[in-house]
C-alpha beads as a LAMMPS data file, in Angstrom:
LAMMPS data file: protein, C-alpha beads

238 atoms
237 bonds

1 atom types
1 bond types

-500.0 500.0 xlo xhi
-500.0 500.0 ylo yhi
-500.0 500.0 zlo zhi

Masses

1 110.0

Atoms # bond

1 1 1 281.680 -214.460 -75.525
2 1 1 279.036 -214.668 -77.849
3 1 1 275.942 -217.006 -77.595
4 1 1 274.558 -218.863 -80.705
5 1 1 271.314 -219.215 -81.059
6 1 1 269.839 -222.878 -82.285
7 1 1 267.965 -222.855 -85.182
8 1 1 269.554 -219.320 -86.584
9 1 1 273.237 -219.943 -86.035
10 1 1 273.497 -224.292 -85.510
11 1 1 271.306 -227.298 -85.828
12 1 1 271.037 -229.868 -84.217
13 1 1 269.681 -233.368 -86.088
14 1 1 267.402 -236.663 -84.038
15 1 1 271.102 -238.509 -83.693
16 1 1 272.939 -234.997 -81.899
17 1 1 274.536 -233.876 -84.570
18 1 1 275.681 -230.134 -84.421
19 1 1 275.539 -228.762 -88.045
20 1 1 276.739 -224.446 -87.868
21 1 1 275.337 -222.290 -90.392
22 1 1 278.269 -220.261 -92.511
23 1 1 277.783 -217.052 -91.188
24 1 1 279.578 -218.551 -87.630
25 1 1 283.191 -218.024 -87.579
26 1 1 285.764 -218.587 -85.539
27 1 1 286.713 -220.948 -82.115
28 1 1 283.413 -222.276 -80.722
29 1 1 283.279 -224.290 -77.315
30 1 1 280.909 -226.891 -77.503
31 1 1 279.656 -228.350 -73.885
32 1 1 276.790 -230.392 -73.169
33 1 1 274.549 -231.149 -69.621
34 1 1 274.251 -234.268 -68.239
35 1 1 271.108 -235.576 -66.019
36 1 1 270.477 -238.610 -64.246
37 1 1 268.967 -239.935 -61.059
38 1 1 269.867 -243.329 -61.492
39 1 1 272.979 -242.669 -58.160
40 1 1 271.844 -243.453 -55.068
41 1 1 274.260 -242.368 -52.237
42 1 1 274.384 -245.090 -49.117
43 1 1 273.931 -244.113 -45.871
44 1 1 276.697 -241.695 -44.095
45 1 1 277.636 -241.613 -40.936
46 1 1 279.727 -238.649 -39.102
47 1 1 282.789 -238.659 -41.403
48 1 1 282.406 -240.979 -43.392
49 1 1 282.241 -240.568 -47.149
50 1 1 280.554 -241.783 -50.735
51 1 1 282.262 -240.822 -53.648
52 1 1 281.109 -240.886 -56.813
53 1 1 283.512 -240.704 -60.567
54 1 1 281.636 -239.706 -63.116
55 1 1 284.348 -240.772 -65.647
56 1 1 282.450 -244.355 -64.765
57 1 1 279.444 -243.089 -67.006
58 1 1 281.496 -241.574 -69.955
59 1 1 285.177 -240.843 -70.254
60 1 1 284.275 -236.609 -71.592
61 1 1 282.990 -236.295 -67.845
62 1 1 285.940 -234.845 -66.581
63 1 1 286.071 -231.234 -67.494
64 1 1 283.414 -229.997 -65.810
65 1 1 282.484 -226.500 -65.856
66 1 1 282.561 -224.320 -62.503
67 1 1 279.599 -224.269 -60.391
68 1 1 277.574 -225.922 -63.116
69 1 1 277.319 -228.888 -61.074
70 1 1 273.683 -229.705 -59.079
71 1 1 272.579 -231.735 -57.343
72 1 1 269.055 -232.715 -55.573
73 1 1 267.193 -235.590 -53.604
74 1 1 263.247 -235.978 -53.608
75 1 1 262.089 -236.655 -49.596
76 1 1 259.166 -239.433 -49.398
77 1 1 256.624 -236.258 -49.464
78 1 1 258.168 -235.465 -53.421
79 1 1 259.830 -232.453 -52.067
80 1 1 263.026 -232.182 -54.123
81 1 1 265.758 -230.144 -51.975
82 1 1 269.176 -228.829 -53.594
83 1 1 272.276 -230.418 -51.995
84 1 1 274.773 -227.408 -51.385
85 1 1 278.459 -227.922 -52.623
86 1 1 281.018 -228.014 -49.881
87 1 1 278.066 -229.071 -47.488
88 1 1 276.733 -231.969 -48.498
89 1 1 279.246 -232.773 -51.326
90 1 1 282.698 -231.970 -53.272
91 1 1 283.617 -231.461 -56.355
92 1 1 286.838 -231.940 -58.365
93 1 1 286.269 -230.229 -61.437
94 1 1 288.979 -231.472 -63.400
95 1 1 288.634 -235.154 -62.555
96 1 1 285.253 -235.350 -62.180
97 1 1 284.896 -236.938 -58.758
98 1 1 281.982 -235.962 -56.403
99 1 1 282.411 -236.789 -52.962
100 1 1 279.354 -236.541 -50.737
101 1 1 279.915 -236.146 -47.472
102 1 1 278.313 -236.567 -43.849
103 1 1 277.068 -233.479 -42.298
104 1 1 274.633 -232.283 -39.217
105 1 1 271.815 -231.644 -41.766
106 1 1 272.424 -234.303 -44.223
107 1 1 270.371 -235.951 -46.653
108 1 1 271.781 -239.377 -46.821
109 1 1 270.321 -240.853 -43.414
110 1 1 268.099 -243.398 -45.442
111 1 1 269.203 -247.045 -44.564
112 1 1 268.557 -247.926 -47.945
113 1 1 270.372 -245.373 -49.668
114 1 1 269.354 -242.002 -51.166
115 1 1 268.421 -241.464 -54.491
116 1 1 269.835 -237.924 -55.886
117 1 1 269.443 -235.968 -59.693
118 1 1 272.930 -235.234 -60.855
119 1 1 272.976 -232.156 -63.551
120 1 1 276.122 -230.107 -64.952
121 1 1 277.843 -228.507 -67.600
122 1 1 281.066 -230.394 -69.210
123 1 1 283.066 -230.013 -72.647
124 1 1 281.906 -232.384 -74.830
125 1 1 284.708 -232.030 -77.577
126 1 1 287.605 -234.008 -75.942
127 1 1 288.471 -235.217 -72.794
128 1 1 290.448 -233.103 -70.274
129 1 1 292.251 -233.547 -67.322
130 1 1 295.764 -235.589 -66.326
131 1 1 297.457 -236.627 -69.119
132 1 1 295.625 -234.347 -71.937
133 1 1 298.196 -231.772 -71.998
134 1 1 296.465 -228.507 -70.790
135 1 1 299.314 -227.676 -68.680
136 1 1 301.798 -227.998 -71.689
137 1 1 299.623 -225.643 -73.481
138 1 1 299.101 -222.953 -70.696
139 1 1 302.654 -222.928 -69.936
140 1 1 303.524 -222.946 -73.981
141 1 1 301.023 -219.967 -74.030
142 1 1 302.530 -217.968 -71.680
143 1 1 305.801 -217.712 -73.753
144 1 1 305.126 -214.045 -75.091
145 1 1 303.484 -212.860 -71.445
146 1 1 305.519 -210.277 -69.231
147 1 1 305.643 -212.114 -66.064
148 1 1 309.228 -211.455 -64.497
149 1 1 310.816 -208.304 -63.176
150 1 1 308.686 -205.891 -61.418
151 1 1 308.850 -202.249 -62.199
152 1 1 308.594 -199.649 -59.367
153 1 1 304.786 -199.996 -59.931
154 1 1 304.514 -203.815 -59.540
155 1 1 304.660 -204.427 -63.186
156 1 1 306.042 -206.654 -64.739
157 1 1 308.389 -206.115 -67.611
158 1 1 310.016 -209.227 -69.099
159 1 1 308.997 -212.745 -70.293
160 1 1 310.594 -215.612 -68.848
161 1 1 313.146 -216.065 -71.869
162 1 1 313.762 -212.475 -71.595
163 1 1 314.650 -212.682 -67.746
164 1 1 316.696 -216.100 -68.437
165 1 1 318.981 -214.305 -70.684
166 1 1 318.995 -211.530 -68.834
167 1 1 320.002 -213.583 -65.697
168 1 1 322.990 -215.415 -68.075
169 1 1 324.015 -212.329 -68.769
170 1 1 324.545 -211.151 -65.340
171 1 1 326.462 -214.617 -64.227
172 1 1 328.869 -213.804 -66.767
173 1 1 329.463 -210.420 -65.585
174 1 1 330.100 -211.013 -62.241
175 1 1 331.769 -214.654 -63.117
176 1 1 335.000 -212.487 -65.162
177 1 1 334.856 -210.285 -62.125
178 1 1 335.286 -212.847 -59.403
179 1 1 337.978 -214.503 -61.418
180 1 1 339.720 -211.216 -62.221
181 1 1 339.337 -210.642 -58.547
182 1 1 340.784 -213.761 -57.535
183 1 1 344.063 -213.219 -59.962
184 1 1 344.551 -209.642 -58.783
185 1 1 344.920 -211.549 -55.113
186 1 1 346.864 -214.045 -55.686
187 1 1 349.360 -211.850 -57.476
188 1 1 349.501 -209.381 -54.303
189 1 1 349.504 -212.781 -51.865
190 1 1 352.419 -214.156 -54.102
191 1 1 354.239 -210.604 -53.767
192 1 1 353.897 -210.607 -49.557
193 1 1 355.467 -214.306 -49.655
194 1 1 358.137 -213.158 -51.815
195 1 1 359.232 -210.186 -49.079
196 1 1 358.459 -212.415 -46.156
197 1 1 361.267 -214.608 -47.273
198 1 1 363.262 -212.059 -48.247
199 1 1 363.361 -210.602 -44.533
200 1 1 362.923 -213.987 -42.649
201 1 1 365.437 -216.023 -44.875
202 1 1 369.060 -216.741 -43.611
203 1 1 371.879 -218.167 -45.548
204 1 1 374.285 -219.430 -43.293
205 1 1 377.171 -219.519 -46.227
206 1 1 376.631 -215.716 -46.138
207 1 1 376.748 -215.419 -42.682
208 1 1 380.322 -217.101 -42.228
209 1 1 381.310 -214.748 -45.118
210 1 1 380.005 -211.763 -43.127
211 1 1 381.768 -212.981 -39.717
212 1 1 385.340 -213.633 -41.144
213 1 1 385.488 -210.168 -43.112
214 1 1 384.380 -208.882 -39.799
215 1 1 387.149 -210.439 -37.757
216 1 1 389.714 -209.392 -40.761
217 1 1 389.148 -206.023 -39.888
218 1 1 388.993 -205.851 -36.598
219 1 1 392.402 -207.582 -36.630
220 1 1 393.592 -204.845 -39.383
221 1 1 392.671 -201.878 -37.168
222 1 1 394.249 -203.413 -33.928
223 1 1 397.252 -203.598 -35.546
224 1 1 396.993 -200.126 -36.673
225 1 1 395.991 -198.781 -33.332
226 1 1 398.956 -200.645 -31.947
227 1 1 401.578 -199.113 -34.598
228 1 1 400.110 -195.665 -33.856
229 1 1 400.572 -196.247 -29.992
230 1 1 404.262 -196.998 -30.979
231 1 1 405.123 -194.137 -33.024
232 1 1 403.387 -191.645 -29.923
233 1 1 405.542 -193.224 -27.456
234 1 1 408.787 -192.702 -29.524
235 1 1 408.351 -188.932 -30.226
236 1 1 407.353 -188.157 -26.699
237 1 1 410.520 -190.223 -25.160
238 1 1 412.500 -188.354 -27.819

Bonds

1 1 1 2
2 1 2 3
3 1 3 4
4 1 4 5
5 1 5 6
6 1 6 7
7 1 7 8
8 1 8 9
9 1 9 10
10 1 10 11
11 1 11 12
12 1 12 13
13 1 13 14
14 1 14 15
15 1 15 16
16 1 16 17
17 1 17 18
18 1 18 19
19 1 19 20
20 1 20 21
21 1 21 22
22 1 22 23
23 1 23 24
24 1 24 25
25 1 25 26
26 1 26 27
27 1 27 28
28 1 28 29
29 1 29 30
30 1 30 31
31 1 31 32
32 1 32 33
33 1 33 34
34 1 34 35
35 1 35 36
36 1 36 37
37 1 37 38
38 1 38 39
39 1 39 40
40 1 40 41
41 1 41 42
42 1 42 43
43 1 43 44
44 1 44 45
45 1 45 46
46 1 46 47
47 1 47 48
48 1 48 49
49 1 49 50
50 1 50 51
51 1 51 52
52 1 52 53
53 1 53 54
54 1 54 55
55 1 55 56
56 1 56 57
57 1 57 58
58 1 58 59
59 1 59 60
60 1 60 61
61 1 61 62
62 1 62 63
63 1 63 64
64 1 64 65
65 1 65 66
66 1 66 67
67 1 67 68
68 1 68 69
69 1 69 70
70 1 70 71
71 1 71 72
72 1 72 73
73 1 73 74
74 1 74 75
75 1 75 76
76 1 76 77
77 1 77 78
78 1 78 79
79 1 79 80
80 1 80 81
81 1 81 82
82 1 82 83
83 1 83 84
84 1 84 85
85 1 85 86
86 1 86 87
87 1 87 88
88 1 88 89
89 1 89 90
90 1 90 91
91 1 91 92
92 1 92 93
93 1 93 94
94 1 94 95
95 1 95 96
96 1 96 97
97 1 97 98
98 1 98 99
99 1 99 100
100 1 100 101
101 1 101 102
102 1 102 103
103 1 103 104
104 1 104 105
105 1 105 106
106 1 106 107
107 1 107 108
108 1 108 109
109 1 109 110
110 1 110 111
111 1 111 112
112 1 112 113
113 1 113 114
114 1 114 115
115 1 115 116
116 1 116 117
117 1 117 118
118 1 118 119
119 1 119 120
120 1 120 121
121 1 121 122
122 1 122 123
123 1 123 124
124 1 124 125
125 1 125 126
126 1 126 127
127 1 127 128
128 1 128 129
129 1 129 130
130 1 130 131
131 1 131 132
132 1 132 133
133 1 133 134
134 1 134 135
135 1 135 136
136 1 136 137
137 1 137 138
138 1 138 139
139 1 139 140
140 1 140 141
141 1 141 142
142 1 142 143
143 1 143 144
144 1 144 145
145 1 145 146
146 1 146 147
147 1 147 148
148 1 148 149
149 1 149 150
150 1 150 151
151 1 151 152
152 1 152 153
153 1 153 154
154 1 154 155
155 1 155 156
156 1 156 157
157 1 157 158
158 1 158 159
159 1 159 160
160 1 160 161
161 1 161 162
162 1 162 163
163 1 163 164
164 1 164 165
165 1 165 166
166 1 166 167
167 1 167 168
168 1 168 169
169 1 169 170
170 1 170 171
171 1 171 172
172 1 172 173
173 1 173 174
174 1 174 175
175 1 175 176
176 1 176 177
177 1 177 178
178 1 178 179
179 1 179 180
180 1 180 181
181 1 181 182
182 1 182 183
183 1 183 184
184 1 184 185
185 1 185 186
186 1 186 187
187 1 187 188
188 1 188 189
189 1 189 190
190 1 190 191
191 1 191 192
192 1 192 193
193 1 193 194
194 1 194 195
195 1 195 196
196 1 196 197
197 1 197 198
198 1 198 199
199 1 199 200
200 1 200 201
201 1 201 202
202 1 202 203
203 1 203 204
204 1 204 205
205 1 205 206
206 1 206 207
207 1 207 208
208 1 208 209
209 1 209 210
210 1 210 211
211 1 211 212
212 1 212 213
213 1 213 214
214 1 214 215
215 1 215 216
216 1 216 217
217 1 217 218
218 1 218 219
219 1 219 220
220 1 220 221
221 1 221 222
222 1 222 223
223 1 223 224
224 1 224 225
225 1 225 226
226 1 226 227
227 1 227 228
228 1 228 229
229 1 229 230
230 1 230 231
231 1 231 232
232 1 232 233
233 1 233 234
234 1 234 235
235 1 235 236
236 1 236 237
237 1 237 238
């Protein structure tokens, strides 16, 4: 990042106009700092709360820059003492809320209320935060970034279009195996059916069949037994 320098590279008219000379090109982020101490913060007690939305004063206060914000209170000597952030107060730096907040040490014991200087850093072309479209934009941005699949290093390798269709891909695969799977089974279920009923089935029409052939024959060869018997007891009485 490179820092202009006012008078050389922009100018700045009595109404805040920002005028850049020729010679600057590209993107430029423009942010401006806020001051007031007209906020005075009521008296706390343990756990309570005062919170204060700076989108009150101006809609642009909402993208505030990290750790640009402070904030100090003057004691009744004119000592001016920095709150600390997470101490004394919060910040939300995209919606621009400050909570201040009740602690051991805090400043805001006065019953009527203590004065403090508010300072920080915030964008001051456009408004950001809910609704803006920022996310849209990061995630839009990270179209072309290698984010999925991790080699044997940790890298990653693909984008997330490249691992979707990759992923497709794969489904397919191993959907035409699962249903090739599935046909090659039923085919050899189908088959074991088929012999089951071949060895469990009775016809009882075939059975009767079976019985009377049987009971022809063993009538044929009793009466051949029976002839034979005859013809031995001829030629020995002979």
């Amino acid at each position: 990042m490179v820092q202009l320098v006012e008078g050389t590279d922009y100018f700045i008219d009595t109404n805040g106009v920002v005028t850049f000379h020729s010679n600057v090109d590209g993107p430029i982020t423009v942010n401006s700092t806020y001051n007031r101490s007209e906020y005075v913060v009521p008296q706390l007690s343990p756990g309570e709360t005062a919170t204060l939305n700076l989108t009150d004063f101006d809609p642009r206060y909402r993208e505030i820059f990290k750790d640009s914000v402070k904030i100090t209170t003057t004691d009744a000597t004119g000592k001016e003492t920095e709150l600390q952030e997470g101490k004394d107060f919060d910040v939300n730096y995209v919606t621009g809320e400050i909570t201040f907040k009740y602690s051991s040490k805090n400043a805001f014991t006065r019953l009527s209320g203590t004065p403090v200087k508010i300072s920080f850093d915030f964008h001051k072309s456009g408004e950001a935060g809910p609704g803006d479209g920022d996310n849209a934009l990061a995630l839009y941005q990270l179209r072309g970034d290698a984010l999925m699949q991790s080699d044997v290093f940790g890298k990653s390798t693909q984008t997330i279009n490249e691992f979707y269709a990759g992923m497709l891909g794969r489904l397919g695969v191993e959907r035409n195996q699962a249903e090739s799977g599935l046909d090659t089974r039923t085919f050899a279920l189908q088959q074991l059916l088929t012999r089951q009923d071949e060895t469990m089935g009775v016809n009882l029409d075939e059975e009767v069949a079976s019985l009377i052939q049987y009971q022809h024959t063993y009538q044929a060869s009793a009466r051949y037994l029976s002839t034979i018997n005859t013809m031995l007891d001829t030629l020995l009485n002979m």
